[in-house]
PDB file of N, CA, C and O in Angstrom:
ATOM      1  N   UNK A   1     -12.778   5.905   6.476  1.00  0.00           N
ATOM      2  CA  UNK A   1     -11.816   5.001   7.065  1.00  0.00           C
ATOM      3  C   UNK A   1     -10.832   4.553   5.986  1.00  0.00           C
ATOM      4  O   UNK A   1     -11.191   4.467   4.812  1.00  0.00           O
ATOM      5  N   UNK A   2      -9.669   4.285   6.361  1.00  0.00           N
ATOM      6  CA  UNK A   2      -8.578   3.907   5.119  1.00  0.00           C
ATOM      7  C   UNK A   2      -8.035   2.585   5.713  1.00  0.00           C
ATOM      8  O   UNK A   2      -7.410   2.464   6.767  1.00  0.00           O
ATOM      9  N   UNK A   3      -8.435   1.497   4.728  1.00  0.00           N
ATOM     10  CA  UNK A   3      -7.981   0.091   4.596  1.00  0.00           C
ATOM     11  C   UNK A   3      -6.328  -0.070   4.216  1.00  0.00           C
ATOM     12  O   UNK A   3      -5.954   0.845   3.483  1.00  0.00           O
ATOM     13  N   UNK A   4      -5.363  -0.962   4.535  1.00  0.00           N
ATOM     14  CA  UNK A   4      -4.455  -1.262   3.636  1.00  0.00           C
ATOM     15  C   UNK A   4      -4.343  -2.791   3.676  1.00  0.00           C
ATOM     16  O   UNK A   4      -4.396  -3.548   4.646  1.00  0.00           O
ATOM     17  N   UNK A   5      -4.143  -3.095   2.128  1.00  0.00           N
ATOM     18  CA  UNK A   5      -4.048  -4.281   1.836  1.00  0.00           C
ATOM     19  C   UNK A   5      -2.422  -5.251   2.511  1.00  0.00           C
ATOM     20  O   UNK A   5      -1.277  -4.852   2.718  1.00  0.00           O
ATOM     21  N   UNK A   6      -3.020  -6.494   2.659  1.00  0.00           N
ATOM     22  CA  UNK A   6      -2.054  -7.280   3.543  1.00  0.00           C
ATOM     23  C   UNK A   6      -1.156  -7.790   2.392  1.00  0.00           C
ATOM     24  O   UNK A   6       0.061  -7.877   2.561  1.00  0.00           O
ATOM     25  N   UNK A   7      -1.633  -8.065   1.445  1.00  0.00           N
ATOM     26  CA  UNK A   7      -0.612  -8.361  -0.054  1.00  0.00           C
ATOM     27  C   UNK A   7       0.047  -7.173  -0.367  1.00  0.00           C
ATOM     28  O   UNK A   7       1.194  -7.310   0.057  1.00  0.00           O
ATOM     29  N   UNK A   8      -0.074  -6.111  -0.872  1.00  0.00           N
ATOM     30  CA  UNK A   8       0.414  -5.295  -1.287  1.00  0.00           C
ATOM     31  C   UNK A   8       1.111  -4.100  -0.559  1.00  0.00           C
ATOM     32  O   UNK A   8       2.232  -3.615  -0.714  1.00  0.00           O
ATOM     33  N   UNK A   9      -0.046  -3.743   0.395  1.00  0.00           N
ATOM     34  CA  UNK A   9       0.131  -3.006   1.667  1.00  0.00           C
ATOM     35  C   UNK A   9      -0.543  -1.179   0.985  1.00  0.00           C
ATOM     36  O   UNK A   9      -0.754  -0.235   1.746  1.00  0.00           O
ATOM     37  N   UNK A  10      -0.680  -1.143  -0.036  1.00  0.00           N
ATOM     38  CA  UNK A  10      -1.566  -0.509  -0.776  1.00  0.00           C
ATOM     39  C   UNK A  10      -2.560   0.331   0.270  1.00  0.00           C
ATOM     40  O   UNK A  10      -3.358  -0.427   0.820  1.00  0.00           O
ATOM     41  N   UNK A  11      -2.648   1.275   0.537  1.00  0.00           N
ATOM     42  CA  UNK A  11      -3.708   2.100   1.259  1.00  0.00           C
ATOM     43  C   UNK A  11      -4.922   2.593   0.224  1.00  0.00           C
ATOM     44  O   UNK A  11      -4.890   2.889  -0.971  1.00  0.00           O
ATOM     45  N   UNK A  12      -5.647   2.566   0.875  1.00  0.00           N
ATOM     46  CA  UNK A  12      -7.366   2.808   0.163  1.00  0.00           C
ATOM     47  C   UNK A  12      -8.390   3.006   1.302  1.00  0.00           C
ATOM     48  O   UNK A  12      -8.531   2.548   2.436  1.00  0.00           O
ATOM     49  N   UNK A  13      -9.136   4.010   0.403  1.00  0.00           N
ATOM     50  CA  UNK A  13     -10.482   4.307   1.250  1.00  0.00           C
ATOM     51  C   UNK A  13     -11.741   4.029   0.993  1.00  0.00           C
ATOM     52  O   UNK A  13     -11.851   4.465  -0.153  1.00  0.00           O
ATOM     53  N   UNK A  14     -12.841   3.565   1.307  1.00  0.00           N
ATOM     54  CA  UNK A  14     -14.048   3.206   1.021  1.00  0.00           C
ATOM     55  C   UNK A  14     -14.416   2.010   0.449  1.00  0.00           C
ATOM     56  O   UNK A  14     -15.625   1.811   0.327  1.00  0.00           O
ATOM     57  N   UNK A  15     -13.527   1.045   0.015  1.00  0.00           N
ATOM     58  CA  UNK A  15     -14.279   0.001  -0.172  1.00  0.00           C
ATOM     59  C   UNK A  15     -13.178  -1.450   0.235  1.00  0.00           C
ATOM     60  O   UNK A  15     -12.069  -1.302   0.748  1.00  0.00           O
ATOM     61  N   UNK A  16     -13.734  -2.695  -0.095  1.00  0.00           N
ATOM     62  CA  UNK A  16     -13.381  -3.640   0.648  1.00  0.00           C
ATOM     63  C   UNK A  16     -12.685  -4.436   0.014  1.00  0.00           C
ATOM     64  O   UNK A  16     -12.373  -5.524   0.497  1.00  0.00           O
ATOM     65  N   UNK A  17     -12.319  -4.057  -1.156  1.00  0.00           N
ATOM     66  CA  UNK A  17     -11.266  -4.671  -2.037  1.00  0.00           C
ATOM     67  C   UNK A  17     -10.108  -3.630  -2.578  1.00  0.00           C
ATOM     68  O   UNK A  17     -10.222  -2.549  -3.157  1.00  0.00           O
ATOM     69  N   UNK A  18      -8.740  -4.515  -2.086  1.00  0.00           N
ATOM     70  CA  UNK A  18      -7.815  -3.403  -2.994  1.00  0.00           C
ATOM     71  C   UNK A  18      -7.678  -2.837  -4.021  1.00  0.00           C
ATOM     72  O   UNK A  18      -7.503  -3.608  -4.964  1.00  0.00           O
ATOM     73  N   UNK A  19      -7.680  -1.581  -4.318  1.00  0.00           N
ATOM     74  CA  UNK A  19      -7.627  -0.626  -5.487  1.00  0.00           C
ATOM     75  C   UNK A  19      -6.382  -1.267  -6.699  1.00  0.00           C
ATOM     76  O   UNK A  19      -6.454  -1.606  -7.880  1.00  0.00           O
ATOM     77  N   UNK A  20      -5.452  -1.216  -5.846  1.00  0.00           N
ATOM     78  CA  UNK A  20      -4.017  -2.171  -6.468  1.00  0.00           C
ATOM     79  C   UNK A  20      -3.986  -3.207  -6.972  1.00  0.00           C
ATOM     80  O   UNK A  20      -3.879  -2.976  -8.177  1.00  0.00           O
ATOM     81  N   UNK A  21      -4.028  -4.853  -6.716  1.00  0.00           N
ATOM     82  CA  UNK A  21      -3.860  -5.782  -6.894  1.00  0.00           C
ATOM     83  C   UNK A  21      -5.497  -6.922  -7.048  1.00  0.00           C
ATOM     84  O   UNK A  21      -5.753  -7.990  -7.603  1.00  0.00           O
ATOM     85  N   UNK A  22      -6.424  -5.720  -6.034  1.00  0.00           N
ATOM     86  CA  UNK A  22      -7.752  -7.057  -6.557  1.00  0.00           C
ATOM     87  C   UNK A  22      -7.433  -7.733  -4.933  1.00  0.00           C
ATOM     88  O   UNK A  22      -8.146  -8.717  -5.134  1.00  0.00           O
ATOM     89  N   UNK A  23      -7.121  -7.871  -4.063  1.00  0.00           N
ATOM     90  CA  UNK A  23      -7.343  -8.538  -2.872  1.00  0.00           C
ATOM     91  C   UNK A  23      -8.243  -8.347  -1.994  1.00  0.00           C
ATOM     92  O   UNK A  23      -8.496  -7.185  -1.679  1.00  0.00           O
ATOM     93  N   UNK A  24      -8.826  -9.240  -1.491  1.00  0.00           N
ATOM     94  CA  UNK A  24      -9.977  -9.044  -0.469  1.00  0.00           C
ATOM     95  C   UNK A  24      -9.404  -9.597   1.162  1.00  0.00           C
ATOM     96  O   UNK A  24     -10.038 -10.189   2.036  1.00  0.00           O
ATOM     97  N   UNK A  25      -7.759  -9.073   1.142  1.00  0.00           N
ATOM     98  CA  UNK A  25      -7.311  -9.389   2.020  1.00  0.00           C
ATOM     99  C   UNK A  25      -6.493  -8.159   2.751  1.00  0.00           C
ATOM    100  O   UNK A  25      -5.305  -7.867   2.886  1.00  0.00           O
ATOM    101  N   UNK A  26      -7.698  -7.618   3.131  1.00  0.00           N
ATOM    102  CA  UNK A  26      -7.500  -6.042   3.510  1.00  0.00           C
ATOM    103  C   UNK A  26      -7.297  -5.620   5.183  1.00  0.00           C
ATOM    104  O   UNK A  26      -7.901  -6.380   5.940  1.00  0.00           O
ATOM    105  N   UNK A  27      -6.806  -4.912   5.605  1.00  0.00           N
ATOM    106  CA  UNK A  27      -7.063  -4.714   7.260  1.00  0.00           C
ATOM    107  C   UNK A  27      -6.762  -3.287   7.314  1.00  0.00           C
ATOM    108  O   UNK A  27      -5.847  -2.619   6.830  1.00  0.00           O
ATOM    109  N   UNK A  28      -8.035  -2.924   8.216  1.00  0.00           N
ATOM    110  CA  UNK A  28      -7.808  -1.015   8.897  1.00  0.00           C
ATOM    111  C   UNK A  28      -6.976  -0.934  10.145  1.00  0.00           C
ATOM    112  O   UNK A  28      -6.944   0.114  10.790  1.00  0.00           O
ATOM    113  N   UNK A  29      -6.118  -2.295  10.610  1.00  0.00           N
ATOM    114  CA  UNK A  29      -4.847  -2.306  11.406  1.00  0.00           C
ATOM    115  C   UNK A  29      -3.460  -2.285  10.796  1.00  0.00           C
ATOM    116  O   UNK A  29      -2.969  -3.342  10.402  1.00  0.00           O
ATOM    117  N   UNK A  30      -2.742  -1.036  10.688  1.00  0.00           N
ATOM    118  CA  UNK A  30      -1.731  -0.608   9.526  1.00  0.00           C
ATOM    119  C   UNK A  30      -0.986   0.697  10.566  1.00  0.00           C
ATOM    120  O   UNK A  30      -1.461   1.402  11.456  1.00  0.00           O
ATOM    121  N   UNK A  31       0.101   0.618  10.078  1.00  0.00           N
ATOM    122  CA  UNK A  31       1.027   1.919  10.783  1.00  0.00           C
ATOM    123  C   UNK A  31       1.619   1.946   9.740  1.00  0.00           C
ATOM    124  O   UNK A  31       1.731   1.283   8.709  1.00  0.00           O
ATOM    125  N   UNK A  32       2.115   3.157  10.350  1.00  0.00           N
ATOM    126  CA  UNK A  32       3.500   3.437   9.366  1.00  0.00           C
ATOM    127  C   UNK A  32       3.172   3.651   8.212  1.00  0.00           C
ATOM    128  O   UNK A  32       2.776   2.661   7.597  1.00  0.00           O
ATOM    129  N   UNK A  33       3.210   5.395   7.238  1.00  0.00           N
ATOM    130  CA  UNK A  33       3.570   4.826   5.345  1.00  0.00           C
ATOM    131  C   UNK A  33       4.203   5.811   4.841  1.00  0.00           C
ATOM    132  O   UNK A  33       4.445   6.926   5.302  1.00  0.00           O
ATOM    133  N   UNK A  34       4.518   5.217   3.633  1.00  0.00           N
ATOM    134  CA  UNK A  34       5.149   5.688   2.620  1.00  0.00           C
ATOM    135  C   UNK A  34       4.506   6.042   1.634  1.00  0.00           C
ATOM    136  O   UNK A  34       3.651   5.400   1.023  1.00  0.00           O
ATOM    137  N   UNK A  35       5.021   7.422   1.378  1.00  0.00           N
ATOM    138  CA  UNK A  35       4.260   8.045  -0.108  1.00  0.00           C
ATOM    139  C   UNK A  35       5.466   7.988  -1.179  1.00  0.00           C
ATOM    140  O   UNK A  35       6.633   8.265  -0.901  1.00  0.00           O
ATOM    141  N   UNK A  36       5.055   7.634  -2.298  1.00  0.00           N
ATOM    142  CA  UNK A  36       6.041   7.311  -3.308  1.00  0.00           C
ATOM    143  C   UNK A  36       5.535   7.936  -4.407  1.00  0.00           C
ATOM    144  O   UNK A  36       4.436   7.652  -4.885  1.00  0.00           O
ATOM    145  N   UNK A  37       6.515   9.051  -4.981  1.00  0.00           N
ATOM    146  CA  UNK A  37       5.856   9.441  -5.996  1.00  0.00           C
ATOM    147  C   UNK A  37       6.244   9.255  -7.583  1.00  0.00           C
ATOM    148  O   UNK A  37       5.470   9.421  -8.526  1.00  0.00           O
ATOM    149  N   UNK A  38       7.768   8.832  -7.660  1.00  0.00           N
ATOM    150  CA  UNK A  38       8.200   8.546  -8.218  1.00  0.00           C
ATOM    151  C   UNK A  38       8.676   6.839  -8.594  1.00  0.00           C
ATOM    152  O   UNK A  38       9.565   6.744  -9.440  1.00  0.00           O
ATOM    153  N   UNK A  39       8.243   5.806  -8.132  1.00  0.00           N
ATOM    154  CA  UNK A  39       8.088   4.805  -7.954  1.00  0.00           C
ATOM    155  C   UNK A  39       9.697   4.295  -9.252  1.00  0.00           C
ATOM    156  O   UNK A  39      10.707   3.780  -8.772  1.00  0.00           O
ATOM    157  N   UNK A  40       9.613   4.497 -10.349  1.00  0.00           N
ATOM    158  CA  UNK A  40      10.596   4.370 -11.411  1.00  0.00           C
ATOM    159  C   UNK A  40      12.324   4.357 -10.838  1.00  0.00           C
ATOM    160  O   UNK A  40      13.233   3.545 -11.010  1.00  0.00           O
ATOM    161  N   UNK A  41      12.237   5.727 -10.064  1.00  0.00           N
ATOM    162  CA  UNK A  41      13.746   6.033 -10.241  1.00  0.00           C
ATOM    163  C   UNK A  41      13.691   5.983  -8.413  1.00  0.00           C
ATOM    164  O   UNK A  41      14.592   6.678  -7.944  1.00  0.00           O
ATOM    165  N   UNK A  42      13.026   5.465  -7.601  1.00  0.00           N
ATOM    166  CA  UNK A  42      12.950   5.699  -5.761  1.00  0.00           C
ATOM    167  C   UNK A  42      13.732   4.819  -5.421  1.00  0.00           C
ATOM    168  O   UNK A  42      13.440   3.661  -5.720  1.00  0.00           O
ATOM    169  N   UNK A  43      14.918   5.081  -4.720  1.00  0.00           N
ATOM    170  CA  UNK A  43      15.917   3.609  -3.667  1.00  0.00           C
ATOM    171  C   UNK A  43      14.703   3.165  -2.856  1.00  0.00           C
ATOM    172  O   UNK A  43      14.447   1.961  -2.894  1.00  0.00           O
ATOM    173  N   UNK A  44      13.888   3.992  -2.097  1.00  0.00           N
ATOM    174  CA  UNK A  44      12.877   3.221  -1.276  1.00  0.00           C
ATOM    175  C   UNK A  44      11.875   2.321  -1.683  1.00  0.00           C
ATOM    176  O   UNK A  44      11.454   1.291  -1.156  1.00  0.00           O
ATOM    177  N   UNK A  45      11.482   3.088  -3.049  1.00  0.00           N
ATOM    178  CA  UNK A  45      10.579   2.122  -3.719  1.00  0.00           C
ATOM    179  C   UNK A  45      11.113   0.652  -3.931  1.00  0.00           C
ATOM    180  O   UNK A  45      10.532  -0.363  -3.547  1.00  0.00           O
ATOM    181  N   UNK A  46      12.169   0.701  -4.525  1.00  0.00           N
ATOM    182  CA  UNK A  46      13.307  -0.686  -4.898  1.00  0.00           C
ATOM    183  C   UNK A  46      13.139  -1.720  -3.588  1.00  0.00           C
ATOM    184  O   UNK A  46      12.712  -2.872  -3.513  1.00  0.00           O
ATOM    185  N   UNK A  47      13.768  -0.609  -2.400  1.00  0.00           N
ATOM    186  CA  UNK A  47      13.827  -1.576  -1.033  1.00  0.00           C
ATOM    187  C   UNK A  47      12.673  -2.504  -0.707  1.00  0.00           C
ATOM    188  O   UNK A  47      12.768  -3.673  -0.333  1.00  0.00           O
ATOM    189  N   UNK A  48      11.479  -1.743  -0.921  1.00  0.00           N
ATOM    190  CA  UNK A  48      10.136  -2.431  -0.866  1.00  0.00           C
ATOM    191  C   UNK A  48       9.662  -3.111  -1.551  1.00  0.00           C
ATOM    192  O   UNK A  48       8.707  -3.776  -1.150  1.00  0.00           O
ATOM    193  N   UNK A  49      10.161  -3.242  -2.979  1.00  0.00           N
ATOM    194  CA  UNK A  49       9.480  -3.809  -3.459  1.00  0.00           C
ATOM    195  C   UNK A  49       8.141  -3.444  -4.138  1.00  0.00           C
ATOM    196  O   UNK A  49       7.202  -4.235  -4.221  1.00  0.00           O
ATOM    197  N   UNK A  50       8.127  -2.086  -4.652  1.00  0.00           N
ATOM    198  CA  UNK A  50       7.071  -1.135  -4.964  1.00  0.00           C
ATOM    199  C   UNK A  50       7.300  -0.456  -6.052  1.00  0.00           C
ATOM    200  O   UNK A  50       8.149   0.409  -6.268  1.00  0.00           O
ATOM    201  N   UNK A  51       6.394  -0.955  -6.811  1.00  0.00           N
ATOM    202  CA  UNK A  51       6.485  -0.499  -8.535  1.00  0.00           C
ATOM    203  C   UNK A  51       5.592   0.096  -9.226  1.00  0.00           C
ATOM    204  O   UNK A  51       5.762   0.144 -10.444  1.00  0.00           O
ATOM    205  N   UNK A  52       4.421   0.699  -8.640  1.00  0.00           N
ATOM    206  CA  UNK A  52       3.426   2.182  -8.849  1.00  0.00           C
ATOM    207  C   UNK A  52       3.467   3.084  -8.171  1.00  0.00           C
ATOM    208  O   UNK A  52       3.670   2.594  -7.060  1.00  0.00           O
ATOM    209  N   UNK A  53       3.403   4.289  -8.052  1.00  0.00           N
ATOM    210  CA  UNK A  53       3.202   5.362  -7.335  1.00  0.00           C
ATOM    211  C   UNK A  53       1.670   5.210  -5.913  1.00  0.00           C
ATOM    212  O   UNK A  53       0.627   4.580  -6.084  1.00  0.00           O
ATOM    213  N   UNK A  54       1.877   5.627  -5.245  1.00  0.00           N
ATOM    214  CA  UNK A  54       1.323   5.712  -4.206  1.00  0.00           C
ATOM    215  C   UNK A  54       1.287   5.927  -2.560  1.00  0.00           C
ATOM    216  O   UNK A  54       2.385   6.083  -2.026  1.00  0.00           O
ATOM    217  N   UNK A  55       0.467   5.941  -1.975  1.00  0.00           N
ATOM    218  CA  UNK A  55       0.186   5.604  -0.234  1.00  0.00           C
ATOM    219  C   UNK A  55       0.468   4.316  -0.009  1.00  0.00           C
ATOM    220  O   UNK A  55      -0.259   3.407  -0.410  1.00  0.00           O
ATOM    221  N   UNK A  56       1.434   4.156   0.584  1.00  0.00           N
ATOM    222  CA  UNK A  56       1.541   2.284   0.914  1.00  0.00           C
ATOM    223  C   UNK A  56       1.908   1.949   2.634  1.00  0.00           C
ATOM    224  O   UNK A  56       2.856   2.648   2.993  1.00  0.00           O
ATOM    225  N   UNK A  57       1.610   1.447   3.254  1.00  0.00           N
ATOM    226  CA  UNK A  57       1.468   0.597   4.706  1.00  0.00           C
ATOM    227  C   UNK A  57       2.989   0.062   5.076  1.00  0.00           C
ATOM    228  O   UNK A  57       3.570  -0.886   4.547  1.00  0.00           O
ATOM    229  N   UNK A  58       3.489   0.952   6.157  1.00  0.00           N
ATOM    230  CA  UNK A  58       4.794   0.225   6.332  1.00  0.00           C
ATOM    231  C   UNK A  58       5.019  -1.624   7.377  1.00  0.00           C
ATOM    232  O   UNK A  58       5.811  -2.528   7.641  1.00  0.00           O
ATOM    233  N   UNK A  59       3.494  -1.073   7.593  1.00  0.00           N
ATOM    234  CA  UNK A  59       3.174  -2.178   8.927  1.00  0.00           C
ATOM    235  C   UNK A  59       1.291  -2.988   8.374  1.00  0.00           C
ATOM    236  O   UNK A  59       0.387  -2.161   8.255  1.00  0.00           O
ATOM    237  N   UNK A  60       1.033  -4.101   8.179  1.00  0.00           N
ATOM    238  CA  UNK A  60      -0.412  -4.446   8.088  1.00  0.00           C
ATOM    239  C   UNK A  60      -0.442  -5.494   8.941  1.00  0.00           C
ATOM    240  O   UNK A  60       0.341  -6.400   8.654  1.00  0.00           O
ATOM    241  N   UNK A  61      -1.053  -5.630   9.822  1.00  0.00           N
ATOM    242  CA  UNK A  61      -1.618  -6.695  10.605  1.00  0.00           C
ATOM    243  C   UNK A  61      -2.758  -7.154  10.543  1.00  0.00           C
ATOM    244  O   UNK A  61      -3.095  -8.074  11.287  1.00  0.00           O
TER     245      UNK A  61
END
């Protein structure tokens, strides 16, 4: 099952704390994502607000 965090929006699998930031404020209700691979030089990354590379949650409820 893949969690994404409600702080970060960070996607992860298998456990109950975010991989990213350390939050235990996680939900497996999420749509929408973005893969970022270049996080440094991405307009999308910027828009979001996203400053590591990764799977991230366009939607967490």
């Amino acid at each position: 099952m893949e969690w994404a965090c409600r702080d970060c929006h960070y996607i992860f699998r298998d456990v109950l704390v975010c991989k990213r930031c350390g939050s235990t404020s996680i939900s497996k209700d999420w749509s929408g994502y973005v893969i970022i691979l270049d996080a440094k030089n991405s307009e999308i990354a910027k828009n979001l607000g996203i400053h590591e590379n990764g799977r991230y949650a366009l939607k967490v409820r």
